[in-house]
KEKENU-676716 format. One record per residue (C-alpha): residue in three letters; chain; x, y, z. Coordinates in Angstrom, 2 decimals, always signed. Example, Ala and Ser with C-alpha at 12.3 -4.5 7.8 and 13.67 -1.06 7.14 Angstrom:
resn  chain  u  v  w
ALA  A  +12.30  -4.50  +7.80 .
SER  A  +13.67  -1.06  +7.14 .
***
This chain:
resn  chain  u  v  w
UNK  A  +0.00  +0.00  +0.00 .
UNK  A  +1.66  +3.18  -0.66 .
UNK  A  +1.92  +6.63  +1.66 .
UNK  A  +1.63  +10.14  +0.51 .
UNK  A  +2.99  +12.64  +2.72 .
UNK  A  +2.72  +16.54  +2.14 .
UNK  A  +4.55  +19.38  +3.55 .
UNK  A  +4.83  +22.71  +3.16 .
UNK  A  +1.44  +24.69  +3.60 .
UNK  A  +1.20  +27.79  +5.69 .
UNK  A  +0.02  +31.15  +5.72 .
UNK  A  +0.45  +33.54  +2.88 .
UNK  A  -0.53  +37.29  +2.10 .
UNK  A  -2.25  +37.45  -1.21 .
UNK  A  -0.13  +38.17  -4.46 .
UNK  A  +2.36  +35.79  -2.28 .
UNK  A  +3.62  +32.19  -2.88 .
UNK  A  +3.83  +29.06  -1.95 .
UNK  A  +5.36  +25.63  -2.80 .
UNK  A  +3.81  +22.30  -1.08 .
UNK  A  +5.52  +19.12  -1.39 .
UNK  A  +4.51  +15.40  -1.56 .
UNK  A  +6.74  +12.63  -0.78 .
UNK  A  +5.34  +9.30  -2.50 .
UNK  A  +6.05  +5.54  -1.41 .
UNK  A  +5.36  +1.97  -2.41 .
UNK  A  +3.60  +3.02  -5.69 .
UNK  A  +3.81  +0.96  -8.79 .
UNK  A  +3.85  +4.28  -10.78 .
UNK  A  +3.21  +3.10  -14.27 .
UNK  A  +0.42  +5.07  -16.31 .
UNK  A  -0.69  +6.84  -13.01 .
UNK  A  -0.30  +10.49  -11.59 .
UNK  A  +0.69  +12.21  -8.89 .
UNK  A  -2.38  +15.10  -8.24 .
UNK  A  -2.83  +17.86  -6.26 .
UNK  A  -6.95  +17.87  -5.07 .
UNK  A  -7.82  +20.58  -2.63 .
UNK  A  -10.77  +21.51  -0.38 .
UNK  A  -12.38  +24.32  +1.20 .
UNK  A  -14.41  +24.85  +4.13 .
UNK  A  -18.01  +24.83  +2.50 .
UNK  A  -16.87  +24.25  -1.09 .
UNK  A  -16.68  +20.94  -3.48 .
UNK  A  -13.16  +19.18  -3.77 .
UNK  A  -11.26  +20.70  -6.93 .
UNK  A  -9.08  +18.96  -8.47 .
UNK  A  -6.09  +21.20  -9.48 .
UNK  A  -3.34  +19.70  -11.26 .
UNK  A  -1.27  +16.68  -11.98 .
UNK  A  +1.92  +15.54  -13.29 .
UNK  A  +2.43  +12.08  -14.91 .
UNK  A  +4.69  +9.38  -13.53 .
UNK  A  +6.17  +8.35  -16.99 .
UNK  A  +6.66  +11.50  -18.82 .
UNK  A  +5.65  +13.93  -15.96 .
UNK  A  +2.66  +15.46  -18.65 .
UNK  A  +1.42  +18.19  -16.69 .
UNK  A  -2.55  +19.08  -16.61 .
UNK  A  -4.36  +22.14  -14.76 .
UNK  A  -7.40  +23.49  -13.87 .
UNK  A  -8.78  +26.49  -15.49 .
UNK  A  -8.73  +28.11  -11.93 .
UNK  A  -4.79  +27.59  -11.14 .
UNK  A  -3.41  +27.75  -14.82 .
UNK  A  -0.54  +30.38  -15.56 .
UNK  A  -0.60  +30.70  -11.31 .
UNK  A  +0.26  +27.19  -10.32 .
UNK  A  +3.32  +24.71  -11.30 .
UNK  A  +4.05  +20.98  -10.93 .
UNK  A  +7.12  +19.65  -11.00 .
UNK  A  +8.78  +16.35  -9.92 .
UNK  A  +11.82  +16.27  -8.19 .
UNK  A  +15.35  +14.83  -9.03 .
UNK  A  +14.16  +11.85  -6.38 .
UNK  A  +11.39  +10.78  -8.58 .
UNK  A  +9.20  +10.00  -5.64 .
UNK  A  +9.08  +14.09  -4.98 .
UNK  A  +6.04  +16.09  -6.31 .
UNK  A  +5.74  +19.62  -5.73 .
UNK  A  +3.42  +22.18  -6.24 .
UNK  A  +4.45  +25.80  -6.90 .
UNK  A  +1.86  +28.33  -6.08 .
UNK  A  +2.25  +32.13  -7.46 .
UNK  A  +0.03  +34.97  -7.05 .
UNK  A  -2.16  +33.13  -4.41 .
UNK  A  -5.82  +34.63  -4.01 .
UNK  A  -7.99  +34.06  -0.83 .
UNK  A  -9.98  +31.64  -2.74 .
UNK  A  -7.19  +29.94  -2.83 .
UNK  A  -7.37  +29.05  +0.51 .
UNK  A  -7.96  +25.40  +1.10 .
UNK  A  -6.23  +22.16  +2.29 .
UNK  A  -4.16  +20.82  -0.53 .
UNK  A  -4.53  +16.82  -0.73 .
UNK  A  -1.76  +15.09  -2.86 .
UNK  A  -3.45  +11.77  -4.33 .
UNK  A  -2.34  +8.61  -6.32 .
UNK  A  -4.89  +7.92  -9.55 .
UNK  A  -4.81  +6.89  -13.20 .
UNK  A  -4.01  +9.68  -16.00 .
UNK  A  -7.27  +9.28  -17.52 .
UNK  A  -9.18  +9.36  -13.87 .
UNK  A  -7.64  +12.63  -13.14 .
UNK  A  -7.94  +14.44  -16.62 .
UNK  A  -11.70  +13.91  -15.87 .
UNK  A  -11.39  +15.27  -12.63 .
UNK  A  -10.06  +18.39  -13.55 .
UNK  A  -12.75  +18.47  -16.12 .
UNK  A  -15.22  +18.52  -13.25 .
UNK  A  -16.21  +15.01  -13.16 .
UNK  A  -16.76  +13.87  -9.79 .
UNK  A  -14.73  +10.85  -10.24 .
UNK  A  -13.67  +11.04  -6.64 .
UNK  A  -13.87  +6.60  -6.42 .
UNK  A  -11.01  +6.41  -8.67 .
UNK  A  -8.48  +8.10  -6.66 .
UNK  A  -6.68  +5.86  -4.80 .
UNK  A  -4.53  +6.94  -2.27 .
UNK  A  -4.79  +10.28  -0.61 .
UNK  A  -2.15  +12.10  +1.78 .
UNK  A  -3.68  +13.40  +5.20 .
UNK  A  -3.45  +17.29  +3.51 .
UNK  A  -1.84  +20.24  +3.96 .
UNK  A  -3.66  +23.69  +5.16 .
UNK  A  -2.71  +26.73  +2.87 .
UNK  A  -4.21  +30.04  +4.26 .
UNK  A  -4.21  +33.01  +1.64 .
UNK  A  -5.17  +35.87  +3.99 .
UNK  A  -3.86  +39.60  +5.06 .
***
């Protein structure tokens, strides 16, 4: 069974940035992503962006594109998640999660395809406030 840990949330001032991190173990990685879901208190989960395991493809939502970055890191087991010019609705826990390629893309789409993610980290609070 693998183990997703994240790091790295905190508060920021808006216009700020950010970077959260997720360590992955015990993953077959194969066709799969590494993806970035978060939540807010009241709201829907969004998911927000992924990076492939093979050929680290990166997808976004609409919501986070030209503001938000994944990379992977030089330990391929690193994910992390750059966050620029941060907005209060930007405020959330940030979940890293294990799924398919095709599962996520549908996520991001809006597809509430929550079933097919199959391993979630226990989150990460970012707080976008002055």
């Amino acid at each position: 069974q693998g183990q997703l840990v994240e790091s790295g949330g905190g508060l920021v001032q808006p216009g700020g940035s950010l970077r959260v991190s997720c360590e992955a173990s015990g993953f077959s990685m194969g066709l799969n992503v590494i993806g970035w879901v978060r939540q807010a208190p009241g709201k829907e989960r969004e998911a927000v962006s992924c990076i492939t395991n093979d050929d680290d493809k990166t997808y976004y939502a609409d919501s986070v594109k030209g503001r938000f970055t994944v990379t992977r890191g030089n330990a391929r087991n690193t994910v992390y998640l750059q966050m620029n010019s941060l907005k209060p609705e930007d405020t959330a826990i940030y979940y890293c999660t294990f799924a398919t390629e095709v599962a996520f893309r549908a996520l991001i789409r809006g597809r509430p395809l929550w079933h097919l993610v199959t391993s979630w980290g226990q989150g990460t609070q970012v707080t976008v406030s002055s």
